[in-house]
C-alpha positions as CSV (number, residue, x, y, z in Angstrom):
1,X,177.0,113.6,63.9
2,X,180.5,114.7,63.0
3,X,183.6,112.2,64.5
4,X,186.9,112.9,64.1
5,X,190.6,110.9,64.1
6,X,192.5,111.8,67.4
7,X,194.9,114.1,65.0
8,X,191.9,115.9,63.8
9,X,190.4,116.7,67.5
10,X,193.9,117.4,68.8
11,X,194.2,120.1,66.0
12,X,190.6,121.6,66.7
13,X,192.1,121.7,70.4
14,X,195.4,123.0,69.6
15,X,193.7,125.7,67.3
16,X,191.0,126.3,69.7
17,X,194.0,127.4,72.5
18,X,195.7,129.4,70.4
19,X,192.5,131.5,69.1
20,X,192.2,132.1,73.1
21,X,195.4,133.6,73.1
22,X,194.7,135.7,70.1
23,X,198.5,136.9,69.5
24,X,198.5,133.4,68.1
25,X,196.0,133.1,65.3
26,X,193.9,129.8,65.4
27,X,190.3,129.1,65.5
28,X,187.7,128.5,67.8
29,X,186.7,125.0,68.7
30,X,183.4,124.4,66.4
31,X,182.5,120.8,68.1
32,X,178.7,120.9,68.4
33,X,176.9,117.8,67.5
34,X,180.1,116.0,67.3
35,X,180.5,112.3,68.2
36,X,183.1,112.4,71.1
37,X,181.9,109.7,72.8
38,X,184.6,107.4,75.3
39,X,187.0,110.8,74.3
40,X,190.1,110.9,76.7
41,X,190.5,115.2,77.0
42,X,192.0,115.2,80.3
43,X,193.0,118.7,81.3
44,X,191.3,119.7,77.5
45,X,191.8,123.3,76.9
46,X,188.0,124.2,75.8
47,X,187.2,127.4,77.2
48,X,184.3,128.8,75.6
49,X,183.8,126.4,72.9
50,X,181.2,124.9,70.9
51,X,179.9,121.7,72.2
52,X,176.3,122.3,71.1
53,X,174.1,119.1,70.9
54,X,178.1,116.6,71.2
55,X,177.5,113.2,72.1
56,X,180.3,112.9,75.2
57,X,179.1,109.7,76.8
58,X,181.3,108.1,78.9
59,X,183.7,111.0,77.5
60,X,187.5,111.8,80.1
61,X,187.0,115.2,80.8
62,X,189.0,115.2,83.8
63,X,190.1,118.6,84.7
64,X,189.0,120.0,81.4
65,X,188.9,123.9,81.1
66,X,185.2,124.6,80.2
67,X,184.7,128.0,81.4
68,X,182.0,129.4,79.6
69,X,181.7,126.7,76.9
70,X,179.0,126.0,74.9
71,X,177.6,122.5,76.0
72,X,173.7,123.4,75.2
73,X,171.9,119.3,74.9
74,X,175.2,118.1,74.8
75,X,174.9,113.8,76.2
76,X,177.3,113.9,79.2
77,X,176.1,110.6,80.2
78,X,178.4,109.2,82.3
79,X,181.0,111.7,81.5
80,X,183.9,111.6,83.9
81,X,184.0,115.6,85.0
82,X,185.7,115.5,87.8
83,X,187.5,118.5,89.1
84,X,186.0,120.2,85.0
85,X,186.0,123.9,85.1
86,X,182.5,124.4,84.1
87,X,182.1,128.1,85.7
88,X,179.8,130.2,83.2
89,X,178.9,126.9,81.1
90,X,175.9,127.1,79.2
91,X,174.4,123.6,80.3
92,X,170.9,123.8,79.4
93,X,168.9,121.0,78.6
94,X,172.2,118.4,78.7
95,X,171.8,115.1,80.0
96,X,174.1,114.8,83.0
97,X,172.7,111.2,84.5
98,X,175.5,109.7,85.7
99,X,177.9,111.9,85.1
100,X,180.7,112.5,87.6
101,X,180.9,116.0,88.3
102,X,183.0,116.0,92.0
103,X,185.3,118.6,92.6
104,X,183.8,120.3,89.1
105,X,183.1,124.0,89.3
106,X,179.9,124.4,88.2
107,X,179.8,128.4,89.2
108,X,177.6,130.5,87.4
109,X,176.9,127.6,84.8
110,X,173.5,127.7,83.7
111,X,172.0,124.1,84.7
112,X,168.4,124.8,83.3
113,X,166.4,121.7,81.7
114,X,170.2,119.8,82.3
115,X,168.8,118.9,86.1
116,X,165.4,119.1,87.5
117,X,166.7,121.2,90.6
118,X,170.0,121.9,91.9
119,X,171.9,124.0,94.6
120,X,175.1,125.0,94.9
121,X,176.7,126.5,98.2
122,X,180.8,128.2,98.8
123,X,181.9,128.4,101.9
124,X,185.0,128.7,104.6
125,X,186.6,125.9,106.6
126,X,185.5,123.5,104.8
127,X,189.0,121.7,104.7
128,X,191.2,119.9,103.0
129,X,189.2,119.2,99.5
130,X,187.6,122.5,98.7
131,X,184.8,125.2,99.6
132,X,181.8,124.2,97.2
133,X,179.1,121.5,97.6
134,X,176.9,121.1,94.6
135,X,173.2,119.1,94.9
136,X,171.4,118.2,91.9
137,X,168.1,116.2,91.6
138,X,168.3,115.1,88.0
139,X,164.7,114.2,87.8
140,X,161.8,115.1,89.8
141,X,161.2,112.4,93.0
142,X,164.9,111.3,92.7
143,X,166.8,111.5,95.4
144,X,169.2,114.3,95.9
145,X,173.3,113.4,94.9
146,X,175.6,115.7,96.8
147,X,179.4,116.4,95.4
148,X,182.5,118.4,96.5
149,X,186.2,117.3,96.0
150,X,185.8,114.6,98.9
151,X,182.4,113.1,98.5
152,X,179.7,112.1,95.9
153,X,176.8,110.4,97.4
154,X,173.5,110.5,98.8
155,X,172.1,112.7,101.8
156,X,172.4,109.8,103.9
157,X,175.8,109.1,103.1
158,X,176.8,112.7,103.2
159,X,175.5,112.5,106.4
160,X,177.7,109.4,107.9
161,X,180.5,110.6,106.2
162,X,180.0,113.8,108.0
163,X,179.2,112.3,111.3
164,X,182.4,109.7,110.5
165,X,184.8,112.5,109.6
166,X,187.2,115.1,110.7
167,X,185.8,117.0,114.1
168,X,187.4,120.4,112.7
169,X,185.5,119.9,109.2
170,X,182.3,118.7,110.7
171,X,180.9,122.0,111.5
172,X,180.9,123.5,108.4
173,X,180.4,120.6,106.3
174,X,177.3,120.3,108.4
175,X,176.3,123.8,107.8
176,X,177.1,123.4,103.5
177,X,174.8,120.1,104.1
178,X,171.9,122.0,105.7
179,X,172.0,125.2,103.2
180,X,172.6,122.9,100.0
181,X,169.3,120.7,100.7
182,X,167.3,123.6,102.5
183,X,167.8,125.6,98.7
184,X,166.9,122.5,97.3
185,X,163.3,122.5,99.0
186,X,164.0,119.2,100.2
């Protein structure tokens, strides 16, 4: 595995950004099998890159752009995601126990072999967090985890804090509930 000095992974990242706007030059963010564990990339600019096979345990990917990226058997153990832009990622086969994906977009992000199932449903009225629940079942017999920008927990808690909540969000937070775990087969 590769590691790198915090000047040397700010470069790849300031590279990588300017090889998306391609007016500027740069390069495109080659990271796969990198050692990036404990990383802080808050807000990290890493649309499509390669993250192939990194090791991102425990890694601060809060509100990192990685639309479309590259994350195939990348260790997301206990990588903070929350609120990530992981629409179009390729996720397959990653290891994503533990990892905190609330408020992540996981739209169109290929999940295969990264969870055993999982379900993902948009809606309106949700309120004032966001329109998307996600469920995954990480391996088969576990229970279900549900996530959206106000909640990560179990069905049962999803259910209290449902039940606990907002009358004018409880409708159609009921109605994400039921579609997420009735796609899940659950």
């Amino acid at each position: 595995m590769k590691t790198y000095t915090k000047e040397e992974l700010a470069n790849i990242l300031d590279l990588h950004r300017k090889w998306m706007n391609s007016a500027e030059g740069g390069q495109r963010a080659d990271l796969h099998r990198a050692d990036l564990q404990g990383a802080y990339l808050r807000g990290a600019y890493l649309q499509g890159a390669d993250l192939q096979g990194a090791y991102l345990r425990g890694a601060y990917l809060r509100g990192a752009d990685l639309r479309g990226a590259y994350l195939r058997g990348a260790d997301l153990q206990g990588a903070y995601l929350r609120g990530a832009y992981l629409q179009g990622a390729d996720l397959q086969g990653a290891y994503l126990r533990g990892a905190d994906l609330r408020g992540a977009d996981l739209q169109r992000a290929d999940l295969q072999g990264a969870v055993h199932r999982w379900s993902q449903v948009a809606f309106r009225g949700h309120g004032e967090c966001g329109r998307m629940l996600t469920a995954l079942i990480y391996e088969e017999g576990q229970e279900a985890i549900y996530q959206c920008g106000c909640f990560y927990g179990s069905l049962d808690k999803l259910k209290a804090y449902i039940d606990n909540g907002s009358e004018a969000y409880k409708a159609s937070r009921t109605l994400a509930m039921e579609t997420a775990t009735t796609l899940l087969n659950i």
